[in-house]
C-alpha positions in Angstrom: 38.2 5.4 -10.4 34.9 3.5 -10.0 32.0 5.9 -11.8 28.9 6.4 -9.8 26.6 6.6 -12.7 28.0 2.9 -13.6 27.4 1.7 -10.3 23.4 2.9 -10.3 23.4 0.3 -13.3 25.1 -2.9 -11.4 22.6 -1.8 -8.6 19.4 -2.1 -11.1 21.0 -5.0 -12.6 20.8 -7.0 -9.5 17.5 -5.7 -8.5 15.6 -6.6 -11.7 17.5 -9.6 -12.8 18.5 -8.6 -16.8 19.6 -6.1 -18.6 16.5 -5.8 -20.4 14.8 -4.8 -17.2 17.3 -2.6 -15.7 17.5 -0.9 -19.3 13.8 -0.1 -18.9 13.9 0.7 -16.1 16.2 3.6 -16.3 15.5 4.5 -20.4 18.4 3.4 -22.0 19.0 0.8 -24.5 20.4 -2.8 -23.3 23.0 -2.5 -25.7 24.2 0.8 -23.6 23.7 -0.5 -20.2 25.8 -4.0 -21.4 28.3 -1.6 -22.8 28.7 0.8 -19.2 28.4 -2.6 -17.5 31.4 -4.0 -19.4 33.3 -0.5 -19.0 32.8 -0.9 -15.1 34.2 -4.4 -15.1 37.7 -3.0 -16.8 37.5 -0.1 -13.9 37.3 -2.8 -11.3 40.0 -4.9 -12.7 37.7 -8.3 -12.4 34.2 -10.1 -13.7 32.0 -8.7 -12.1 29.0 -10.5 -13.5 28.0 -14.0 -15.1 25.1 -15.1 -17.0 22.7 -17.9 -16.3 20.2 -19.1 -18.7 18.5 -15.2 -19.9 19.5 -13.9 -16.6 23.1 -12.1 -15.2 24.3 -13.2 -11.5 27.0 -10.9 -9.4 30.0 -13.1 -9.3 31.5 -13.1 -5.8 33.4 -9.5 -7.2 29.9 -8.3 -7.8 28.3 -8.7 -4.8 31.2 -6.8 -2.8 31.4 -4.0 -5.3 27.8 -3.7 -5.0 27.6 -3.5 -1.1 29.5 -0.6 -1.7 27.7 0.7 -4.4 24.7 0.8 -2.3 25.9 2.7 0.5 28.0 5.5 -1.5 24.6 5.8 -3.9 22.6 6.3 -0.6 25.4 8.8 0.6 25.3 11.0 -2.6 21.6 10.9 -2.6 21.7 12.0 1.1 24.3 14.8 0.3 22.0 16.0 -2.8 19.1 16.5 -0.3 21.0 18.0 2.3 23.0 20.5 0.2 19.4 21.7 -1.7 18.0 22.1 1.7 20.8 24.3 2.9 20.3 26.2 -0.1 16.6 27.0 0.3 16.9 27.7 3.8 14.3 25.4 5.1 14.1 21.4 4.0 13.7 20.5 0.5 13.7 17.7 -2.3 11.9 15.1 -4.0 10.4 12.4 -2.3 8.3 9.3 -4.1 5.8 7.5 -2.4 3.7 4.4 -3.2 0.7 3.3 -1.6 -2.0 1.0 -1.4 -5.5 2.7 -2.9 -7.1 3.2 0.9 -4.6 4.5 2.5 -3.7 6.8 -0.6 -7.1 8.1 -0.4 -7.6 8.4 3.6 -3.9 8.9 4.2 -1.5 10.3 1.5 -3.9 12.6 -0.1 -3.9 14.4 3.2 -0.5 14.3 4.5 0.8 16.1 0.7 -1.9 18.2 1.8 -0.3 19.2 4.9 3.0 19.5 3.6 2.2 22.0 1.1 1.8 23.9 3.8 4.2 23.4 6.2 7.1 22.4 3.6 6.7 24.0 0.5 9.8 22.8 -0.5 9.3 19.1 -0.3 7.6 17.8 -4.0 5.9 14.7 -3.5 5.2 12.2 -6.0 2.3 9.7 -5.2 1.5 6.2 -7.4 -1.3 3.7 -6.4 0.7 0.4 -6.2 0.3 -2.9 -4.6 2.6 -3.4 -2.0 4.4 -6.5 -3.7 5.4 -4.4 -6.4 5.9 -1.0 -4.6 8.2 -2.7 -1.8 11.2 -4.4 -4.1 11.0 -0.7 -6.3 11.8 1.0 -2.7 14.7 -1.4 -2.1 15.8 0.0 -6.0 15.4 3.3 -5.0 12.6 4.0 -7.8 10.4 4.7 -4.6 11.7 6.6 -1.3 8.0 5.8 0.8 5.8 2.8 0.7 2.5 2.9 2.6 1.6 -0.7 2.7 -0.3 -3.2 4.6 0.0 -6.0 6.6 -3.8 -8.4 7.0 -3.8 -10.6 10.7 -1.7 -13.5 10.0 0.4 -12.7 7.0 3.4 -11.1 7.8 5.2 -9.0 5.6 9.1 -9.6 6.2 11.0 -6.3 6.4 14.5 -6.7 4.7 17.6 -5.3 6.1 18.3 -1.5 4.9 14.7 -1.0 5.3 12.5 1.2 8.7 8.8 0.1 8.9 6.6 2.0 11.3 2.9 1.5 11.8 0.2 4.3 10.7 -2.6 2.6 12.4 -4.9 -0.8 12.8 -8.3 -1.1 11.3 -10.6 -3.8 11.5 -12.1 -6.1 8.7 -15.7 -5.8 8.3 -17.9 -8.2 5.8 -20.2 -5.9 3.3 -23.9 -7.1 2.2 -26.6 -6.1 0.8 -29.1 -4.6 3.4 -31.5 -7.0 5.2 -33.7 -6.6 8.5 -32.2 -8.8 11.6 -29.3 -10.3 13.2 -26.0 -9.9 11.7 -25.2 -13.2 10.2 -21.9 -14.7 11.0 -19.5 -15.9 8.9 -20.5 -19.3 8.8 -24.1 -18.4 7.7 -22.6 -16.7 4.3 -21.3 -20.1 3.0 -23.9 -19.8 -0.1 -23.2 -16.7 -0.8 -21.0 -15.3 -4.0 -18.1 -13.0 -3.6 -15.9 -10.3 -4.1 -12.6 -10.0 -3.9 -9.1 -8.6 -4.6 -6.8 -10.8 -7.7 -5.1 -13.5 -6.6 -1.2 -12.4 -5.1 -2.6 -9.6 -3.3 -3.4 -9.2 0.7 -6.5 -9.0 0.5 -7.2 -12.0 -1.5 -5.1 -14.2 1.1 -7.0 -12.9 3.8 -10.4 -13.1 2.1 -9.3 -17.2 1.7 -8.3 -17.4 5.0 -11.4 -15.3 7.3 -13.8 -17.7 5.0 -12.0 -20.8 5.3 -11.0 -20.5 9.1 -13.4 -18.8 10.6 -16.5 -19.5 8.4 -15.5 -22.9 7.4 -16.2 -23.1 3.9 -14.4 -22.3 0.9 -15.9 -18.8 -0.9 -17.6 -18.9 -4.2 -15.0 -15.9 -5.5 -16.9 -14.7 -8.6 -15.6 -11.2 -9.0 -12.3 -10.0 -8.6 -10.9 -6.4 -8.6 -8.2 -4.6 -6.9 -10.4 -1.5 -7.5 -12.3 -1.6 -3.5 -15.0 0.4 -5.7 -15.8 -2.0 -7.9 -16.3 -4.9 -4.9 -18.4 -2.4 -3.3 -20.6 -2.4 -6.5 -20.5 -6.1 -7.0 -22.1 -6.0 -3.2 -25.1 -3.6 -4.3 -25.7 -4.9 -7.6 -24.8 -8.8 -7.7 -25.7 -9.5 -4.2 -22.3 -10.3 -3.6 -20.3 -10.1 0.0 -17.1 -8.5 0.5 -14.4 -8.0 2.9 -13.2 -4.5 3.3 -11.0 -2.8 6.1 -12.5 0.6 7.9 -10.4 2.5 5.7 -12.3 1.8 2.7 -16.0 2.2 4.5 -15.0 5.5 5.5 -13.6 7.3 2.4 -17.6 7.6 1.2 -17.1 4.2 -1.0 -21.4 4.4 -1.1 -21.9 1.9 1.5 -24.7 3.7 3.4 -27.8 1.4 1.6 -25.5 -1.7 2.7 -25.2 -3.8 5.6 -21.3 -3.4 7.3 -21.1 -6.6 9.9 -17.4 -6.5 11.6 -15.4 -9.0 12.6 -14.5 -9.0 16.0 -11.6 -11.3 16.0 -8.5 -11.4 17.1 -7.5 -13.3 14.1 -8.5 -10.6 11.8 -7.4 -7.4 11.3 -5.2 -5.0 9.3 -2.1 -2.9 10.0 -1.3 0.5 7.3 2.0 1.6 7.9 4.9 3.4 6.5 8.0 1.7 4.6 11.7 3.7 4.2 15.2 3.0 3.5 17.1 3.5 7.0 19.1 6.2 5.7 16.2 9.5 5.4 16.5 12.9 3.8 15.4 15.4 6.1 12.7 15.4 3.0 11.8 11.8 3.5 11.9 12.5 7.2 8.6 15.4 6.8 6.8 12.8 4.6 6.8 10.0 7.2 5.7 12.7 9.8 3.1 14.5 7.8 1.9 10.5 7.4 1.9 9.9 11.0 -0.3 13.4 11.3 -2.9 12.4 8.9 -3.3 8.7 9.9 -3.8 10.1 13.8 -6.4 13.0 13.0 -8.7 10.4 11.2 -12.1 9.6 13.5 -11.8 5.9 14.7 -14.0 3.3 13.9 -17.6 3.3 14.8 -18.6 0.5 16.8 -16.1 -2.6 18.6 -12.6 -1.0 18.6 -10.3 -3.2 16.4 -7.8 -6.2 18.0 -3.9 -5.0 19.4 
């Protein structure tokens, strides 16, 4: 008989890569998880795993028990909700969500807001993380929600197992320090220093990109921070320029004294949404709504409407 608890760990181990990772990842030693691992192996009568370099690969045995590890994992964790729900009466259970900081801030924050409310039942637990990092931790089941984002151009591939829906479309605006006139365009900021997101991120790939496409120059990136606070402070007290979506501009990020020029371009733009695994707990299935709620209650844009 194949033990569930055993087949959580060949899950993790494929996920992260080494038994050093999946043992962190779930507290227990290596020595334990190789030990289980091992135990598993003699329940399913073959190797199930083979190591390359520091790394462990799923042998061809591996890879088929784990298919089905998956979807019996995702059944019991389905039952658990389902049978807690029953017995409050009214739908229950944990549900983890990751999200991006703006959307955390002008999203999440209000949607658990809501839902203490109209599911007291449903405990939500919220982390700020980067959507590379938050998105392979859903497909491990360390997350069950990931608010993302997806900038104009740089699509975010959406593996099998997985339901993405949007929460809305914002628009890119560049941030300056106040000055009397015309807006400039892109193209008259080439001189200018800048602020940006760390490299790997969205934001930095589409700060490259708007400045090297549509202003034709390559930015002079002198301060970077995935804290949309800190490049807002770079703007008012370096001089710098910044690119920030409407989300952040309207979550009072202190941009009143500064000058918010938006780009009116098809090419430009950014989508929020919501990522799950297909298979959602009547728990998971309030979160998403009560996300859905609070991204269409927020007050659109001022000024130009953003791209389709």
């Amino acid at each position: 008989m194949l033990d569930l608890h055993r087949l959580r760990l060949l899950r993790e181990l494929h996920g992260r890569g080494t038994v050093h990772a999946a043992a962190a990842a779930l507290g227990y030693s290596p020595s334990t998880v190789s030990q289980q691992l091992s135990v598993l192996e003699r329940e399913a009568g073959t190797a199930l795993l083979e190591r390359s370099g520091r790394r462990v690969r799923l042998t061809p045995a591996g890879h088929a028990l784990l298919r089905h590890a998956v979807r019996l994992l995702e059944g019991v964790e389905e039952a658990e909700a389902e049978l807690a729900a029953l017995a409050a009466g009214r739908t229950a259970g944990l549900v983890r969500v990751a999200s991006v900081q703006s959307a955390f801030l002008r999203i999440v924050a209000p949607a658990i807001a809501a839902l203490a409310e109209s599911h007291p039942d449903v405990r939500v637990e919220a982390v700020e993380a980067e959507a590379e990092q938050a998105i392979p931790a859903l497909q491990l089941h360390a997350y069950d929600v990931v608010v993302g984002e997806e900038y104009a151009g740089q699509p975010r591939p959406v593996a099998d197992g997985l339901r993405r829906e949007r929460l809305l479309r914002e628009r890119i605006n560049v941030l300056l320090p106040h000055t009397p006139g015309r807006a400039p365009a892109l193209a008259d900021l080439a001189e200018r220093r800048w602020s940006a997101c760390q490299p790997g991120t969205g934001q930095h790939a589409m700060h490259l990109r708007v400045c090297r496409e549509l202003g034709g120059f390559e930015p002079d990136t002198r301060y970077l921070s995935d804290d949309f606070a800190i490049c807002v402070a770079m703007v008012r007290d370096a001089g710098a320029a910044t690119l920030l979506p409407d989300l952040v501009l309207g979550h009072g990020a202190g941009t009143g004294d500064l000058r918010v020029v938006p780009i009116d371009d098809a090419r430009v733009g950014r989508e929020v949404f919501s990522l799950t695994r297909a298979g959602r707990t009547p728990a998971v299935e309030a979160v998403a709504a009560a996300l859905h709620s609070a991204a269409e209650a927020m007050p659109p844009p001022r000024g130009p409407a953003p791209p389709a």
